[in-house]
C-alpha atoms as an extended CHARMM CRD file, in Angstrom:
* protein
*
       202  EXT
         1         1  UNK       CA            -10.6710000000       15.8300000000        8.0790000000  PROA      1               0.0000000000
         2         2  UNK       CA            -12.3060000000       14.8650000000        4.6860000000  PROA      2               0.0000000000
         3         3  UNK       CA             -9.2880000000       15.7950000000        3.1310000000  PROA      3               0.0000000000
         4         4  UNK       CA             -7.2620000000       14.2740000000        4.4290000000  PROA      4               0.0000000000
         5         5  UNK       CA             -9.3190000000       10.7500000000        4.5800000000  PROA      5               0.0000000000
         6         6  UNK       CA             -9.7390000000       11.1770000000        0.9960000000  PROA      6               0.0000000000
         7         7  UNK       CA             -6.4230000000       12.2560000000        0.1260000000  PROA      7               0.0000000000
         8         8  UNK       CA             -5.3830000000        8.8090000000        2.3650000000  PROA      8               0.0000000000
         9         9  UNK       CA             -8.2650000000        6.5630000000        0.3440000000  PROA      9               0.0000000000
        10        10  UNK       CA             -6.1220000000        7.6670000000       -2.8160000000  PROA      10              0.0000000000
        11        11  UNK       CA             -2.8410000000        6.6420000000       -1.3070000000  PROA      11              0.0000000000
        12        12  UNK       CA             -4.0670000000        3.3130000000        0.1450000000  PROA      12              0.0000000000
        13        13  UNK       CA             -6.2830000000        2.4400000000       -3.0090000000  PROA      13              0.0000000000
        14        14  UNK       CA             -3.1220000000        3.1290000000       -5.8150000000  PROA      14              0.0000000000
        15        15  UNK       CA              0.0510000000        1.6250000000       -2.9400000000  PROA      15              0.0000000000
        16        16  UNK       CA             -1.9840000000       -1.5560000000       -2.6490000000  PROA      16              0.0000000000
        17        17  UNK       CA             -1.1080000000       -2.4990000000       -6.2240000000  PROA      17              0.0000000000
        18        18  UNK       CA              3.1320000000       -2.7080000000       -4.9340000000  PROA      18              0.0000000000
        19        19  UNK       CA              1.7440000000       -5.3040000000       -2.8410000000  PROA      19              0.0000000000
        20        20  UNK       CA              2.4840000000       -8.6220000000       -5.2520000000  PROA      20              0.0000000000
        21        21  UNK       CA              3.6370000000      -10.8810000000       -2.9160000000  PROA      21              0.0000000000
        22        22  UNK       CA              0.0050000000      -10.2140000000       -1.3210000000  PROA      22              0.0000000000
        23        23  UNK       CA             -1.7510000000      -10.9590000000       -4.2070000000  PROA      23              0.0000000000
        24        24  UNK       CA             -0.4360000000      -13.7270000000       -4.7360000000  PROA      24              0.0000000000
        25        25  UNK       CA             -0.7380000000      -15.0470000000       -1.6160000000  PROA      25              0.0000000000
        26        26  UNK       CA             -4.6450000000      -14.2890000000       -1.5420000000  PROA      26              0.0000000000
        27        27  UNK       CA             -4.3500000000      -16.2670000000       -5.1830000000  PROA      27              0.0000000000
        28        28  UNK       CA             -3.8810000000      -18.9260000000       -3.1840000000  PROA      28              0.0000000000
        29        29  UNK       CA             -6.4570000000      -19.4940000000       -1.0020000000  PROA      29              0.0000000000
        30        30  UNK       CA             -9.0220000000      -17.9940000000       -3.2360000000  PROA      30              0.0000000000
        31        31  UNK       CA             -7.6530000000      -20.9840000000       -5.7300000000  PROA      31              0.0000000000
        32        32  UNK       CA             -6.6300000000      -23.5750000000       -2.8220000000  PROA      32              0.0000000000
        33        33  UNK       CA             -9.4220000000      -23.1040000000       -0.4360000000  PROA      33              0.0000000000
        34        34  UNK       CA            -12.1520000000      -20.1240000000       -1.2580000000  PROA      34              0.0000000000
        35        35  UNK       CA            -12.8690000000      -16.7450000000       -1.5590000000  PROA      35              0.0000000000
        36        36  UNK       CA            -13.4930000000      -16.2430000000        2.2910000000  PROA      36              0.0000000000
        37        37  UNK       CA            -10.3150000000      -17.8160000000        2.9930000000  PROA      37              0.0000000000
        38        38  UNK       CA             -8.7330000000      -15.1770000000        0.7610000000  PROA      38              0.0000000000
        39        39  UNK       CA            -10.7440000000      -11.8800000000        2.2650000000  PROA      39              0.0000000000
        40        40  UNK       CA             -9.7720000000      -13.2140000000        5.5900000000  PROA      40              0.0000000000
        41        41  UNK       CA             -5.7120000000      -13.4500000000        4.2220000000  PROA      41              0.0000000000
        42        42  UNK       CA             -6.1910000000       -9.6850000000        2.6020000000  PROA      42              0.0000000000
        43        43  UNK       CA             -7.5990000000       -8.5570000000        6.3130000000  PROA      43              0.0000000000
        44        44  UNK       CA             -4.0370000000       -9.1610000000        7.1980000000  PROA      44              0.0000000000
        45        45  UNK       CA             -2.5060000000       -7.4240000000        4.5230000000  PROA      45              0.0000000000
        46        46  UNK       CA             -4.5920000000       -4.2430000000        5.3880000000  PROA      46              0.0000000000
        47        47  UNK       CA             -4.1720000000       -4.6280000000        9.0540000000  PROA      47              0.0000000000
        48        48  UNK       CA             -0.3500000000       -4.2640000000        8.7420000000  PROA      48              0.0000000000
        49        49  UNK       CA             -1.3780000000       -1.3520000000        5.6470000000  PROA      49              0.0000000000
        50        50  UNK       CA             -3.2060000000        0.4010000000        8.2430000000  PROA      50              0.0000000000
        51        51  UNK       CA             -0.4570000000        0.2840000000       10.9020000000  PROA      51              0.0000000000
        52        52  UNK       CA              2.3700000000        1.3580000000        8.3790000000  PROA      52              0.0000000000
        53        53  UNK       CA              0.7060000000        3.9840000000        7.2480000000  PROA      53              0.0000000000
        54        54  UNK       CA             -0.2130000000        5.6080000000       10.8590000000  PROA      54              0.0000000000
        55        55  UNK       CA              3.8010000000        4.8950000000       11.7600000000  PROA      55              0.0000000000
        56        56  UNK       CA              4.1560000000        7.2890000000        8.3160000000  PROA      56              0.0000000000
        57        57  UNK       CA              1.6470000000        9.9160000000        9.5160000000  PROA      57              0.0000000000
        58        58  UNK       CA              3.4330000000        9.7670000000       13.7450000000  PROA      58              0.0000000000
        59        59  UNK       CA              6.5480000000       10.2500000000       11.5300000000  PROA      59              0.0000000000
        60        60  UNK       CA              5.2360000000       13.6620000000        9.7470000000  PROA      60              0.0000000000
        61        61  UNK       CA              3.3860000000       14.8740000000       12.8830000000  PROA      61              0.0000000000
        62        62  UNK       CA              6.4580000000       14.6400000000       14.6160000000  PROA      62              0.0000000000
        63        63  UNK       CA              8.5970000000       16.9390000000       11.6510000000  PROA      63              0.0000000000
        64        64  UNK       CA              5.7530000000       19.3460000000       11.9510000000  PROA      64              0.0000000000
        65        65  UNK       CA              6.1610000000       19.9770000000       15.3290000000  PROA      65              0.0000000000
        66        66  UNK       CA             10.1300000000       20.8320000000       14.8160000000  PROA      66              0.0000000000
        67        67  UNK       CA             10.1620000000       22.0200000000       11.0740000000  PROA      67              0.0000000000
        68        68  UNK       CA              7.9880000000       24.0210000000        8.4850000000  PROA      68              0.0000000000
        69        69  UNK       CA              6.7920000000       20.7940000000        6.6060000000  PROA      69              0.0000000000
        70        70  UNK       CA              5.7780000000       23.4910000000        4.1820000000  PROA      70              0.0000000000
        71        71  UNK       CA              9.1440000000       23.7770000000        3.1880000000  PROA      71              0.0000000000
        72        72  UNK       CA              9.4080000000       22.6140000000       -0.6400000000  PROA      72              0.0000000000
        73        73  UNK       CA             12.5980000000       20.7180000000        0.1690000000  PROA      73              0.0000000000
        74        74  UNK       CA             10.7270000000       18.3920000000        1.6790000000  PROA      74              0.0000000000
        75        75  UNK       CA              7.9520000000       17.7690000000       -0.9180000000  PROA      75              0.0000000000
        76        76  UNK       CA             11.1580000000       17.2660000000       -3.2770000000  PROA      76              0.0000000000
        77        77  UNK       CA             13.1070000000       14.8840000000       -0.7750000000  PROA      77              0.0000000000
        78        78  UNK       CA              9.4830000000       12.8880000000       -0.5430000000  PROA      78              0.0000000000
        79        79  UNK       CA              9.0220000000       12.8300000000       -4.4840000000  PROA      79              0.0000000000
        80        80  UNK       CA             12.6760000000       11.5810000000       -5.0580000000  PROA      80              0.0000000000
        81        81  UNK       CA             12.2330000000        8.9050000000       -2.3050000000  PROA      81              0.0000000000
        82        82  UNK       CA              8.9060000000        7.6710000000       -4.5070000000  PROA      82              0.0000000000
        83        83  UNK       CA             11.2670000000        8.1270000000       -7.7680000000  PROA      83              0.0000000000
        84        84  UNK       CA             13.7900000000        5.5060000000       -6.6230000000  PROA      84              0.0000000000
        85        85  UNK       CA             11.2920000000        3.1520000000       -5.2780000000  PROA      85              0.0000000000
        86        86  UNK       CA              9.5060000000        2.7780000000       -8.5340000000  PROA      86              0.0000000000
        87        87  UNK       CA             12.5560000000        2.0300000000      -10.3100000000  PROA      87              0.0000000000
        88        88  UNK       CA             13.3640000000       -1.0420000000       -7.7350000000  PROA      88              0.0000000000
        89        89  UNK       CA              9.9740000000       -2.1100000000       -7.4110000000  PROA      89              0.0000000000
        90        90  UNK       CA              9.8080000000       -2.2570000000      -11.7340000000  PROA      90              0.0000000000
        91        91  UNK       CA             13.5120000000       -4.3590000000      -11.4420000000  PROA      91              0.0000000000
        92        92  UNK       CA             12.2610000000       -7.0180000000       -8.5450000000  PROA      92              0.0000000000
        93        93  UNK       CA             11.1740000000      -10.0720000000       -8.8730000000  PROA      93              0.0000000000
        94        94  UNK       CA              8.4920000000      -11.9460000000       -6.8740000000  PROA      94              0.0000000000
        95        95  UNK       CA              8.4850000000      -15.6930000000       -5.3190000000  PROA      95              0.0000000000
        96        96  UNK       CA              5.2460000000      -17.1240000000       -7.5530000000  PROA      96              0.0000000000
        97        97  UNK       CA              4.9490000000      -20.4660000000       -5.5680000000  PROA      97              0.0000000000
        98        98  UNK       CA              3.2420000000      -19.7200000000       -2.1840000000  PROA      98              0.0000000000
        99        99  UNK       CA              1.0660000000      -22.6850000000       -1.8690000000  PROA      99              0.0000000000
       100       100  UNK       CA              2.8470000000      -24.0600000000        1.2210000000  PROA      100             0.0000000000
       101       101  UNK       CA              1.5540000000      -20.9250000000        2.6880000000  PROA      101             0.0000000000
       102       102  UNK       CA             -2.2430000000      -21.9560000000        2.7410000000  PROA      102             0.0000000000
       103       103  UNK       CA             -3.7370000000      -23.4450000000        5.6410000000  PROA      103             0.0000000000
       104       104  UNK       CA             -7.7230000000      -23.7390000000        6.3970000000  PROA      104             0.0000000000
       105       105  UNK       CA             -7.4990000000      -22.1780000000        9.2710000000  PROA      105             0.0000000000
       106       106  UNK       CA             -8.9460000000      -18.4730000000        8.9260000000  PROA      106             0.0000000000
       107       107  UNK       CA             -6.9570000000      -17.3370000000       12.1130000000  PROA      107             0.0000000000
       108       108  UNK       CA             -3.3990000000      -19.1020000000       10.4330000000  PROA      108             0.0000000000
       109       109  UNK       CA             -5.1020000000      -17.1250000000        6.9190000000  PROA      109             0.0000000000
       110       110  UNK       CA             -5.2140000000      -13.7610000000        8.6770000000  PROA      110             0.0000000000
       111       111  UNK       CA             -1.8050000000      -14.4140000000       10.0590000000  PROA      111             0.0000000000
       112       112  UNK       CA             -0.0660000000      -15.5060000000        6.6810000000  PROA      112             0.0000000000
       113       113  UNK       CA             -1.4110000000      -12.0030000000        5.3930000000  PROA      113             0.0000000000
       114       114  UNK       CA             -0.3850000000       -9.9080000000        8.1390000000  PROA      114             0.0000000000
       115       115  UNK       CA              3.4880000000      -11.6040000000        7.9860000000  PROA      115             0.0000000000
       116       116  UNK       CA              3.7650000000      -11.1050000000        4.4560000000  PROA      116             0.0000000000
       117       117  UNK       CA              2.9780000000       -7.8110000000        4.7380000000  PROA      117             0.0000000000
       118       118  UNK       CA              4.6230000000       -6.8310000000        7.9540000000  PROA      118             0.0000000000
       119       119  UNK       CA              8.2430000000       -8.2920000000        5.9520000000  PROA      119             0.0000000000
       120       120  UNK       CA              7.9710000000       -4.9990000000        3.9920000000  PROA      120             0.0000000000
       121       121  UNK       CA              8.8240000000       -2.2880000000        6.2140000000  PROA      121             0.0000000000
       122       122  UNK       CA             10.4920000000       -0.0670000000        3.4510000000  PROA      122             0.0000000000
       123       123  UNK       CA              6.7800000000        0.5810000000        2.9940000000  PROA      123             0.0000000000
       124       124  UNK       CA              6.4990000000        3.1870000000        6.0600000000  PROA      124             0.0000000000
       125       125  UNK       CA              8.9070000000        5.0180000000        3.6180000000  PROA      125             0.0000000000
       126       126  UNK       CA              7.1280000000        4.5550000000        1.1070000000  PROA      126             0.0000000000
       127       127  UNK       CA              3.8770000000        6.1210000000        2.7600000000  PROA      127             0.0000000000
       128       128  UNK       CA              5.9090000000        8.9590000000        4.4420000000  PROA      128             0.0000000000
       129       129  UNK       CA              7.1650000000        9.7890000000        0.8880000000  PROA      129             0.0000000000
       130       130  UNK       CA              3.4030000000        9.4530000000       -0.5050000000  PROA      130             0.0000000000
       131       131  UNK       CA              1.7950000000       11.5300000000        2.1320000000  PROA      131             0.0000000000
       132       132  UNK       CA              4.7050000000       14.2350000000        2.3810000000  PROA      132             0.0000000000
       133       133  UNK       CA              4.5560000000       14.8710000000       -1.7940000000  PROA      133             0.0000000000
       134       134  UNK       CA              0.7890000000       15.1780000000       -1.1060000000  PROA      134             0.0000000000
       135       135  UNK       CA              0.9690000000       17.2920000000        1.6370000000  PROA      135             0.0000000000
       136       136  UNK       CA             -0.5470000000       14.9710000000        3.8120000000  PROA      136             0.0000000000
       137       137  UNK       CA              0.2420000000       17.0330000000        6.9120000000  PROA      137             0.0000000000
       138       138  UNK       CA             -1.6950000000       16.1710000000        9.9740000000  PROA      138             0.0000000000
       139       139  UNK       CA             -1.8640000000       19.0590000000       12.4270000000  PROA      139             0.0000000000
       140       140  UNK       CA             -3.1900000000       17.4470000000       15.9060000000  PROA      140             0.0000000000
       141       141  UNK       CA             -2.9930000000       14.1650000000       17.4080000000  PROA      141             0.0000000000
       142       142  UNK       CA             -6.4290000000       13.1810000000       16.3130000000  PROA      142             0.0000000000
       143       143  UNK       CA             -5.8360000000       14.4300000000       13.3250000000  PROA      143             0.0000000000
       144       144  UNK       CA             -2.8960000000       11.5200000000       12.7570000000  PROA      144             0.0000000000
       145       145  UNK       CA             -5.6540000000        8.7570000000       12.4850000000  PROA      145             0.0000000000
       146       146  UNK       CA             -7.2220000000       10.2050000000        9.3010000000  PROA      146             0.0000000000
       147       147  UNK       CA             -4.9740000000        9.4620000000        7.0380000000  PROA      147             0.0000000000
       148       148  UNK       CA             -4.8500000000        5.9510000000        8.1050000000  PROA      148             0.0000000000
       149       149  UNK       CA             -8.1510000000        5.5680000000        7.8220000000  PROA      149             0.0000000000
       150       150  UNK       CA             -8.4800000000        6.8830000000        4.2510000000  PROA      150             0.0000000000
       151       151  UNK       CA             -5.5950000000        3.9510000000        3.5010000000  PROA      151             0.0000000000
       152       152  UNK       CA             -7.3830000000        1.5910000000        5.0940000000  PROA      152             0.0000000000
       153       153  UNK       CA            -10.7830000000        2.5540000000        3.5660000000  PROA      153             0.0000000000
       154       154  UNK       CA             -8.7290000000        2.5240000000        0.3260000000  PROA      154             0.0000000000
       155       155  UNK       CA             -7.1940000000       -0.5130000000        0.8100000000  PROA      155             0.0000000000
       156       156  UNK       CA            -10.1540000000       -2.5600000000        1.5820000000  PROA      156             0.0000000000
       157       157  UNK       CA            -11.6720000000       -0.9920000000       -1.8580000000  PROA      157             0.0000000000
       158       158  UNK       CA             -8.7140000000       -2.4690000000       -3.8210000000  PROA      158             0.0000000000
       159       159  UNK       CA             -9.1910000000       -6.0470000000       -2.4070000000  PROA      159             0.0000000000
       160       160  UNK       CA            -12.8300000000       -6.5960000000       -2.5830000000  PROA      160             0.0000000000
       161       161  UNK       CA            -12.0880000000       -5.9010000000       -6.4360000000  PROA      161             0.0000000000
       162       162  UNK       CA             -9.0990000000       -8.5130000000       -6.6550000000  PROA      162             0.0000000000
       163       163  UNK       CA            -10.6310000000      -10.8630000000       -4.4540000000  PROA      163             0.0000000000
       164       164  UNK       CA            -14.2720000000      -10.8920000000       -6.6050000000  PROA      164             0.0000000000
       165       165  UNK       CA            -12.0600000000      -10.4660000000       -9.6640000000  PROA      165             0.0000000000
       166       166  UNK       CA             -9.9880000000      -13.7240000000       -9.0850000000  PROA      166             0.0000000000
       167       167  UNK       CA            -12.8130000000      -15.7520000000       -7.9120000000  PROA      167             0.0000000000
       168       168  UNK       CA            -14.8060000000      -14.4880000000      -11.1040000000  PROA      168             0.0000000000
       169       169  UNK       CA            -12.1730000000      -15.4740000000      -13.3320000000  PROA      169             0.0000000000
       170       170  UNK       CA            -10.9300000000      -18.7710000000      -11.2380000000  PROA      170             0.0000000000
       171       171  UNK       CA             -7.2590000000      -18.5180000000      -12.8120000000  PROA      171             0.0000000000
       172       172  UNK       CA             -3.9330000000      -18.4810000000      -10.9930000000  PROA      172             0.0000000000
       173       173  UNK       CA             -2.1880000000      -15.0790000000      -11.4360000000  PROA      173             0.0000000000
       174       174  UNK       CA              0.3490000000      -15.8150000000      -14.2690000000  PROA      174             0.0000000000
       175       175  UNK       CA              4.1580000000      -14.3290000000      -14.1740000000  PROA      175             0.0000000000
       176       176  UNK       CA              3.1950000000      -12.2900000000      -17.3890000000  PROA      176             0.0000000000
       177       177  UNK       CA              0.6280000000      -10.5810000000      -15.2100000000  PROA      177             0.0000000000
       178       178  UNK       CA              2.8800000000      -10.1690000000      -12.4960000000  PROA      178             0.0000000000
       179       179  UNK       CA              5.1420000000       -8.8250000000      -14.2430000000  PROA      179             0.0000000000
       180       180  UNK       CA              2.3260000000       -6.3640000000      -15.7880000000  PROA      180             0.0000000000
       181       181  UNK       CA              1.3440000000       -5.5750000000      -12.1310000000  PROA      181             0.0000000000
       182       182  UNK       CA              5.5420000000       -4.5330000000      -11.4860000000  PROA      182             0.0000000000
       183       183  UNK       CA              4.6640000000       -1.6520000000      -14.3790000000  PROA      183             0.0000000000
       184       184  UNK       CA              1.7420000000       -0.9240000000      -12.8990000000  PROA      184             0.0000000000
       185       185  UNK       CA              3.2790000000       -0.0530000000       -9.4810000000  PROA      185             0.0000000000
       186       186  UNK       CA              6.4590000000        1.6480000000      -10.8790000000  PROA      186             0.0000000000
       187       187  UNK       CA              4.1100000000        4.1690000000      -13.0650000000  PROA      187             0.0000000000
       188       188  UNK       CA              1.6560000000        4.5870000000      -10.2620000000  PROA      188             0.0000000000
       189       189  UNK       CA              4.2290000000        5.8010000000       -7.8230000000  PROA      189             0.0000000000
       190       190  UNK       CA              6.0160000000        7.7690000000      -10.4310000000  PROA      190             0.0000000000
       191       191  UNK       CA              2.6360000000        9.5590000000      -10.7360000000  PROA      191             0.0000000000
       192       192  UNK       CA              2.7200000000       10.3090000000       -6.9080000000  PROA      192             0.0000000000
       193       193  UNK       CA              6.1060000000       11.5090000000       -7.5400000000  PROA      193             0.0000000000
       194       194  UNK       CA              5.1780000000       13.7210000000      -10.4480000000  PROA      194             0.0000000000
       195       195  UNK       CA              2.2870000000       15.0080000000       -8.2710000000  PROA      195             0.0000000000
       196       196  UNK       CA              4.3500000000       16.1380000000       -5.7250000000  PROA      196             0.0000000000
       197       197  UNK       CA              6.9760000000       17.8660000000       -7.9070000000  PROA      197             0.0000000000
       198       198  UNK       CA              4.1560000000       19.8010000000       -9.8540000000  PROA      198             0.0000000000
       199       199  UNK       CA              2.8680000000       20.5050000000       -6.2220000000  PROA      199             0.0000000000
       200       200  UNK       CA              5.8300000000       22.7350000000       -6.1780000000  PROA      200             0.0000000000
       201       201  UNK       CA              5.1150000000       25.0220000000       -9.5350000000  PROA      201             0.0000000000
       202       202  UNK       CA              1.4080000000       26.0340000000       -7.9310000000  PROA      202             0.0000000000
């Protein structure tokens, strides 16, 4: 179980930084309206977070009941997956403007995050590919919820420093830093890729 949560924490802490259009989002309303109004927009974000990456872990609990997940195929197909991502996620391009999005309404906040994430679907993939090249297996039903939890726990780390560190620093995230946060994704799930390939060699 603590392996698994932890092992999850890792995965939600590191994937969080792929979510741009997120950040800049929260940008907003930490800028536009205040720092609460910006935690409450990230409690969207890590609601849908949360949800994709249970979907991932239903996903592997359902191979494991019809295929050895141990199988290194699999750890290969994962890292690969992970591979190709990074490359499209270092090529796109983010909307900066978002400021229609802001409303002073924390339920409308919460929503706004929980859309913007929820238009990103590829990112069940994206957790399947995470948790299969870390052997993220979950063996029971109850067992399916701990990775989830880990992301969210991890998550909820990451934006409690963005949110603190944007309201600290009061400046709009510039596309030089956006761009900067592109790299920053593309290594990061290169690394998960080169874990899982090196996962294979021990």
């Amino acid at each position: 179980m603590g392996l698994l949560i932890f092992k999850g924490l890792c995965s939600g802490f590191f994937y969080t930084f792929i979510s741009i259009s997120g950040m800049i989002l929260v940008a907003h309303y930490i800028m536009g309206k205040s720092a609460k109004m910006g935690w409450v927009a990230s409690l969207g974000i890590m609601t849908v977070q949360f949800l994709y990456s249970l979907i991932a872990s239903l996903i592997i609990f359902g191979f494991i009941t019809s295929v050895d997940m141990e199988n290194p195929a699999y750890t290969l197909i994962g890292s690969a997956i992970l591979f190709i991502m990074a490359i499209k996620i270092y090529r796109s391009r983010e909307k900066y403007d978002q400021k229609d999005r802001t409303s002073s309404n924390p339920l409308k906040a919460y929503i706004a995050g929980f859309l913007i994430a929820l238009s990103f679907p590829i990112r069940i993939l994206g957790y399947t590919a995470i948790f299969t090249a870390l052997k993220i297996h979950p063996q029971t039903v109850t067992a399916l919820f701990f990775p989830a939890i880990g992301v969210a726990l991890g998550s909820f780390l990451w934006w409690i420093i963005y949110v603190i560190s944007v309201k600290k620093t009061h400046k709009m995230i510039s596309p030089k830093t956006l761009q900067q946060f592109h790299r920053y994704a593309a290594l990061i799930l290169i690394l998960f890729s080169l874990i899982g390939l090196s996962r294979l060699f021990l």
